[in-house]
SEFIDO-632678 format. One line per field, with one value per atom (N, C-alpha, C): residue in one letter; chain; x, y, z. Coordinates in nm, 4 decimals, padded with zeros to 6 digits. Each point is the difference from the previous one (the first is absolute). Layout:
# residues N
pado = [A | ...]
lumdo = [A | ...]
u = [X | ...]
v = [Y | ...]
w = [Z | ...]
# end
This chain:
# residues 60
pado = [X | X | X | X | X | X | X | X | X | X | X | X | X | X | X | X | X | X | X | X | X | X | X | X | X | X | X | X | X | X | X | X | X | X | X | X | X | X | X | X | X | X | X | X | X | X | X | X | X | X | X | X | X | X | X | X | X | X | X | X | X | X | X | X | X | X | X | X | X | X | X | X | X | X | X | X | X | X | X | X | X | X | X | X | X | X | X | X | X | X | X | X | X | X | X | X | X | X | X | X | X | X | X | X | X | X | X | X | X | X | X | X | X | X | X | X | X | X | X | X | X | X | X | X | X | X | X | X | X | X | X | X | X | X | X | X | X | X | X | X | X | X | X | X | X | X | X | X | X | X | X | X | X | X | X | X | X | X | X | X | X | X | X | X | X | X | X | X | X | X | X | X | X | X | X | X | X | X | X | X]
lumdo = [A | A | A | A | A | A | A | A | A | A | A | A | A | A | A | A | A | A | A | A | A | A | A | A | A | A | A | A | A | A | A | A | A | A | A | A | A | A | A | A | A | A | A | A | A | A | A | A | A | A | A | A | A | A | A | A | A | A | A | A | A | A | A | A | A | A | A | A | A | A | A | A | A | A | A | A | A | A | A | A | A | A | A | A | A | A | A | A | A | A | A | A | A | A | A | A | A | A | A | A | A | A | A | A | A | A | A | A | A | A | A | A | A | A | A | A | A | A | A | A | A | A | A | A | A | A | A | A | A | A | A | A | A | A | A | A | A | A | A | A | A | A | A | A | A | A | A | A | A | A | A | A | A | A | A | A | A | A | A | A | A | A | A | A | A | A | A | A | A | A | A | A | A | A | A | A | A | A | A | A]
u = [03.1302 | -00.1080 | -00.0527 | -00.0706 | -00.0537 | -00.1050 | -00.0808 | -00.1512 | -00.1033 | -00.0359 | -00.0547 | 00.0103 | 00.1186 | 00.0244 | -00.0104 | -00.0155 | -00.0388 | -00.1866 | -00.0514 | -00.0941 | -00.0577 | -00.0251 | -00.0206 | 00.0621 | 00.1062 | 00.0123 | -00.0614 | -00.0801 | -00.0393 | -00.1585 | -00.0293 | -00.1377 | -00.1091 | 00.0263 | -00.0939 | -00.0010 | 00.0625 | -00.0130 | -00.1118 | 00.0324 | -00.1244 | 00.0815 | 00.0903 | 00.0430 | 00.0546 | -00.0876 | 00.0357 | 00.1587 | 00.0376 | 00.1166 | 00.0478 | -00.1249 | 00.0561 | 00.0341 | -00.0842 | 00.0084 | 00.1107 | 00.0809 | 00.1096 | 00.1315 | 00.0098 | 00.0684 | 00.0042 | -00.1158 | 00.0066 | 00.0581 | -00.0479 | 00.0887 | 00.1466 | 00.0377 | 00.1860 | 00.0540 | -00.1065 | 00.0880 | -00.0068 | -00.1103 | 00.0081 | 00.0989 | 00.0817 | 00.0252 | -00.0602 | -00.1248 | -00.0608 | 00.0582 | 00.0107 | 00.0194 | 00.1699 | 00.1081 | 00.1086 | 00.0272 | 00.0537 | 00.0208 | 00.1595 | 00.0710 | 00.0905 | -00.0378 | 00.1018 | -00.0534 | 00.1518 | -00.0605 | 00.0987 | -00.0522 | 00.0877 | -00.0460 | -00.1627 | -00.0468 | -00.1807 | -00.0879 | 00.0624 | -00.0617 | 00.0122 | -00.0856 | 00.0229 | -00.0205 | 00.1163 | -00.0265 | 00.0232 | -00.1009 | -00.0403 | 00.0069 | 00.0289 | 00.0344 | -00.1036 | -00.1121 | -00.1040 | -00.0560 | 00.0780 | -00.0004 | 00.0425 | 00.0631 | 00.0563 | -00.1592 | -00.0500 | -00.1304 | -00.1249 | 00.0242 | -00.1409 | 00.0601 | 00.1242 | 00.0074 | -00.0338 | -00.0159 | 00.0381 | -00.1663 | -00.0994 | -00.1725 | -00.0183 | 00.0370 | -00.0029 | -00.0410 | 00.1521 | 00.0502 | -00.0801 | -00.0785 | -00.0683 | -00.1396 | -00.0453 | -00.1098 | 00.0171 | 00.0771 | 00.0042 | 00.0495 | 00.0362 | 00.0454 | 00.1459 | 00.0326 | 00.1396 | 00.0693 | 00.0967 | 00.0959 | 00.1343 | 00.0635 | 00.1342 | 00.0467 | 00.1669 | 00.0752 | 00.0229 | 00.0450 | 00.0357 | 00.1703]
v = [02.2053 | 00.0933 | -00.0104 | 00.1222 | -00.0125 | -00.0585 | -00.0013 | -00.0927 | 00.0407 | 00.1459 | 00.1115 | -00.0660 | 00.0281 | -00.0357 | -00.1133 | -00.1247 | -00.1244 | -00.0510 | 00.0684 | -00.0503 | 00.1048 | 00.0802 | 00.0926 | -00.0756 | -00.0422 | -00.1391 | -00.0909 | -00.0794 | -00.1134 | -00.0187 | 00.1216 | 00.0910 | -00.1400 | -00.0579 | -00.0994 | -00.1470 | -00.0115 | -00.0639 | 00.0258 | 00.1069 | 00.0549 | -00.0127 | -00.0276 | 00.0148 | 00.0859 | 00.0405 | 00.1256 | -00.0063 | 00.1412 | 00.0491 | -00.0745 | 00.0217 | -00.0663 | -00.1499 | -00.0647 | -00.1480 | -00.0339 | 00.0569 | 00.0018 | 00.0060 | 00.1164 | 00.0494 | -00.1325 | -00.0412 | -00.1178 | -00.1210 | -00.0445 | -00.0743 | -00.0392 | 00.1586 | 00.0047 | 00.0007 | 00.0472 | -00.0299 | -00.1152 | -00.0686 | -00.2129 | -00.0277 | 00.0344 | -00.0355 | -00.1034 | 00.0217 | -00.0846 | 00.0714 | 00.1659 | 00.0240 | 00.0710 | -00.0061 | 00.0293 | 00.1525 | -00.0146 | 00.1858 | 00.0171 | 00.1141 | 00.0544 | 00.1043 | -00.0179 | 00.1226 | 00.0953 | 00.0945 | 00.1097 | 00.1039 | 00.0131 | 00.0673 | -00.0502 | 00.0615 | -00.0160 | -00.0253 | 00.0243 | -00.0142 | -00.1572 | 00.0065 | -00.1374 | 00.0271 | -00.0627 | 00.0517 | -00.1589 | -00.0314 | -00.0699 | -00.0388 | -00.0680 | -00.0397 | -00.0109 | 00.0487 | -00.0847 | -00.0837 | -00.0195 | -00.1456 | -00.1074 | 00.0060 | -00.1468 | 00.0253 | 00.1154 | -00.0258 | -00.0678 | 00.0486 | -00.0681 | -00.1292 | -00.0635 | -00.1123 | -00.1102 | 00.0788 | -00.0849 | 00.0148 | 00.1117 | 00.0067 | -00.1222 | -00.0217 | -00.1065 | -00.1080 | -00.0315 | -00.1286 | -00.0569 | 00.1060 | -00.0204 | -00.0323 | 00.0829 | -00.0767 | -00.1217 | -00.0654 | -00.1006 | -00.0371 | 00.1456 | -00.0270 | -00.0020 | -00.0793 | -00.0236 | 00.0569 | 00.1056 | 00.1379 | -00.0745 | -00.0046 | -00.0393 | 00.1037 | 00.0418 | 00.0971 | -00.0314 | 00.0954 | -00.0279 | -00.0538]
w = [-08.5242 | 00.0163 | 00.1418 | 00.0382 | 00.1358 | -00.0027 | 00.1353 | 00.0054 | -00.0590 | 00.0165 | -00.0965 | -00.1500 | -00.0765 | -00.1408 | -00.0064 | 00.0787 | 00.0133 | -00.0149 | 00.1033 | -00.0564 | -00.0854 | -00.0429 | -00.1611 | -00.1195 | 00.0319 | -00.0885 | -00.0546 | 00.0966 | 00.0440 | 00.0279 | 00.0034 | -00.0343 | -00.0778 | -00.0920 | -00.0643 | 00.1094 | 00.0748 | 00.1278 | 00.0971 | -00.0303 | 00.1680 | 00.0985 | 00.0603 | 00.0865 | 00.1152 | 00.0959 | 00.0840 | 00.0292 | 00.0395 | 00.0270 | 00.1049 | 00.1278 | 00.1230 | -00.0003 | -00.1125 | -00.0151 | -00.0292 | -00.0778 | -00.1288 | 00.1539 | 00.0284 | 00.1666 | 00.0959 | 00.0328 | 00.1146 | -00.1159 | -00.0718 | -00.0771 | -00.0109 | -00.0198 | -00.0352 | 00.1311 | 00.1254 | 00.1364 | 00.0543 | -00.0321 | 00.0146 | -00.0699 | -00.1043 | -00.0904 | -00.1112 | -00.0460 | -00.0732 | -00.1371 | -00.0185 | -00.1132 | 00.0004 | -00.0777 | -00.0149 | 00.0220 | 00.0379 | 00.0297 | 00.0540 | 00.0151 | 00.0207 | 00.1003 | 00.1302 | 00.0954 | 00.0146 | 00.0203 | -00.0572 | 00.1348 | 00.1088 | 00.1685 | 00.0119 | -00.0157 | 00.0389 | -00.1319 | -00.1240 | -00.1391 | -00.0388 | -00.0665 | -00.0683 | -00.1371 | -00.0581 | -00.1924 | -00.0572 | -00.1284 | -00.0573 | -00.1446 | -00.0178 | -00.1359 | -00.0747 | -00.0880 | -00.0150 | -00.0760 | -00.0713 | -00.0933 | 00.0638 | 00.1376 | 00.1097 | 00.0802 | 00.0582 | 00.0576 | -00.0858 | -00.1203 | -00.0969 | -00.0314 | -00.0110 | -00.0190 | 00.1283 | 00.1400 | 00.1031 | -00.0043 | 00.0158 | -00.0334 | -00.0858 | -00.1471 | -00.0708 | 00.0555 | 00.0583 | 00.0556 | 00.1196 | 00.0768 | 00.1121 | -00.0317 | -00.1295 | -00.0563 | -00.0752 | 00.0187 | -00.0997 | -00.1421 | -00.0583 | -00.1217 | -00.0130 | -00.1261 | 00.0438 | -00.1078 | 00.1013 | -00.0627 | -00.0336 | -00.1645 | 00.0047 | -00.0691 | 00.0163 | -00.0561 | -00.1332 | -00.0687 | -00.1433 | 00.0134]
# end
């Protein structure tokens, strides 16, 4: 999904768009860049949000 459909996602976060953007270009949050887009997985971004707050995300 794009950054748009990312944070409308993610919406119970609060997390601004631009925040979410500078993030995936530090690479703090996982992303895929695709020419100038960056598309997102977002169950790997809410697990890595998780993980950054402290709680601890394991796979099934």
């Amino acid at each position: 999904m794009n950054l748009a459909m990312l944070a409308r996602r993610l919406r119970r976060f609060g997390l601004p768009t631009a925040w979410l953007k500078a993030e995936a270009e530090a690479g703090r949050l996982p992303c895929l860049r695709a020419g100038q887009r960056m598309l997102f997985d977002s169950e790997a971004v809410e697990a890595a949000l998780l993980n950054r707050a402290g709680k601890v995300v394991r796979g099934d």
